[in-house]
N, C-alpha and C positions, 0 to 999 in steps of 0.2 A: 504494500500500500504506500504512496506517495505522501511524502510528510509536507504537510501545511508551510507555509515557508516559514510563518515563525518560529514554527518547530528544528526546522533547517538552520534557522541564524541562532537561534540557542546552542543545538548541537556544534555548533560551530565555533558560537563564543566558550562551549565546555572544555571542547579542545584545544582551542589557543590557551586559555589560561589552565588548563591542565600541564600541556608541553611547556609551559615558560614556568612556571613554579617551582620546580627540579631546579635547574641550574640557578636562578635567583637567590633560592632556597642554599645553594652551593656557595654562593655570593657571602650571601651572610655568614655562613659558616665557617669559609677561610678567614671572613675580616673578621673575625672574634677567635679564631685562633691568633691572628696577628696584634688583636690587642691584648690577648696572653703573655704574647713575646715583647709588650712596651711600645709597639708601634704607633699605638694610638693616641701616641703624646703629638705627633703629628698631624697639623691643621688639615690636611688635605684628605687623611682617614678621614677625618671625621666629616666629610665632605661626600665621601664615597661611601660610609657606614649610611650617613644620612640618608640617602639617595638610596641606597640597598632598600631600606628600610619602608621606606615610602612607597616604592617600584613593589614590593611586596605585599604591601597593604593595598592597592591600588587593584591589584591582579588580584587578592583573594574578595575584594568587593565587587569586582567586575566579574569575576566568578559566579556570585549568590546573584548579582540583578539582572544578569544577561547567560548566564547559563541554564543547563535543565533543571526544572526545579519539577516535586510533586509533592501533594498531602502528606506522603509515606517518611517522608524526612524530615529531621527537624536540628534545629540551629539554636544554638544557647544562645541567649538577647548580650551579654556578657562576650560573646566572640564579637559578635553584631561592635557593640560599643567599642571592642578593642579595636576593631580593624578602623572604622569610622574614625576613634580617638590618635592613631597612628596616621593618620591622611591628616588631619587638620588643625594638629599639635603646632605650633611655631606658625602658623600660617594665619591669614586675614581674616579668617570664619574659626568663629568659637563654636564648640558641639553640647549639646545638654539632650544626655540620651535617658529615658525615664525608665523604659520598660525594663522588668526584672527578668520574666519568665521566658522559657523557651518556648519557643513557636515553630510552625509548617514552614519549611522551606519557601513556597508559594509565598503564604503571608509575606515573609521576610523580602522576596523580592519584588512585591510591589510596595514593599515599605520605604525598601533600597532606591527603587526606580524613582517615587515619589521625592524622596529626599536628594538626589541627585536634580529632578527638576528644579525644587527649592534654590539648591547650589549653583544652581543655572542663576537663580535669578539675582547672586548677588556676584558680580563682578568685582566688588571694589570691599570687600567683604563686610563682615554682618554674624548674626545668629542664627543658628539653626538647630533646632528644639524638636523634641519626639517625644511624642505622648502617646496614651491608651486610656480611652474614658470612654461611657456611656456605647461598650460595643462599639469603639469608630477608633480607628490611628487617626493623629494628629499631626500634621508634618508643618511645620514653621518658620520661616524663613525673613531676618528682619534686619535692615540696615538703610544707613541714607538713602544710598542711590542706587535704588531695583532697577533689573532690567527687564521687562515684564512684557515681551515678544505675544501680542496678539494674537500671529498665527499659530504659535506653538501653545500658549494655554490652548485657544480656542478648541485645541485636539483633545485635551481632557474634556470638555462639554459635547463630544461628540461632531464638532466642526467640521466641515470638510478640509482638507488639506490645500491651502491656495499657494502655497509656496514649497520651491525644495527645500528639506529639512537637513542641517550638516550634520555631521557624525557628534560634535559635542552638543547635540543636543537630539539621539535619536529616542534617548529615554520618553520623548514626549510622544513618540507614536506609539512604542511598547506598552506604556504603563496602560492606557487605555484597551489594547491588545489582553493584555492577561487580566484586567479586571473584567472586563465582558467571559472572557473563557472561565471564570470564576462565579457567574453571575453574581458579581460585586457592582457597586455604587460609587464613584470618586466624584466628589467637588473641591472647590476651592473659592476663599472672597479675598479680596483686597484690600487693604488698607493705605494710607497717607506711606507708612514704612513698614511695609510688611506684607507676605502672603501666606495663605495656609491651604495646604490640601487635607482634607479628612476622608478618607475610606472608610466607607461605612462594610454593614453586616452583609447577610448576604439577603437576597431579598428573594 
């Protein structure tokens, strides 16, 4: 049977971040042997440890929001925060991740997908906040200067698509993808500084 294409660009994104994790993963492992050996008194380790470090966290979160995901698996909220916490440590976007519990793979990557849109929307950076209340994920995103692409929300509200959409921003066509194959609910409202997307139950 022929797989749906998004089914194709998952299996697809599985396998790239599959085959790059190994050697990455080898990355980090020699530079923490080398800072065994003292080497990491060196400005420029810490340069290449940094970058290691990120390049890892980057690929195991591109993993959970554009890989296969199903009900059958599940993801401790605590890997979620650490990998999240490792991308945006030192960087212009603060993270505040609430949830405790472990949840469905699925869930997690439209929570990922969701929060990545958020991340979209702050350029010049900002906060980015995740909750769970009343049955719904909360996804948060808040600083000066949003940058709040019409045609790309418009895609969560079911919009048609009136423009090509580039690669850092394909989360806005997926997220809407897996929450219909979910029969899930996603909205979002706007503020002065701020946007939220909430995912509701299932309906």
């Amino acid at each position: 049977m022929p797989h749906h294409s998004e089914t194709l660009a998952a299996l697809i994104g599985s396998r790239i971040c599959h085959d790059l994790i190994s050697p990455i993963g080898a990355v980090a492992n020699g530079l923490e042997l080398l800072r065994l050996s003292g080497a990491d008194e060196r400005p420029e380790m810490a340069l290449v440890s940094d970058s290691a470090a990120h390049a890892n966290a980057r690929i195991r979160l591109f993993r959970l929001a554009f890989g296969i995901a199903s009900d059958a698996q599940m993801v401790s909220a605590e890997e979620i925060r650490r990998i999240l916490s490792e991308i945006y440590d030192g960087s212009r976007i603060t993270l505040d991740w609430a949830p405790a519990d472990s949840m469905a793979r699925r869930i997690a990557q439209v929570v990922l997908l969701a929060t990545l849109c958020c991340e979209h929307a702050l350029p010049y950076g900002g906060a980015l906040c995740v909750r769970i209340g009343d049955d719904a994920w909360h996804i948060r995103a808040q600083g000066e200067r949003l940058r709040l692409d019409p045609g790309f929300w418009g895609l969560l509200r079911g919009e048609a698509q009136t423009a090509e959409v580039p690669p850092a921003a394909v989360q806005f066509l997926l997220l809407p993808l897996q929450m219909a194959s979910m029969n899930r609910r996603c909205s979002f409202e706007t503020g002065p500084d701020s946007v939220e997307i909430t995912i509701g139950r299932q309906s």
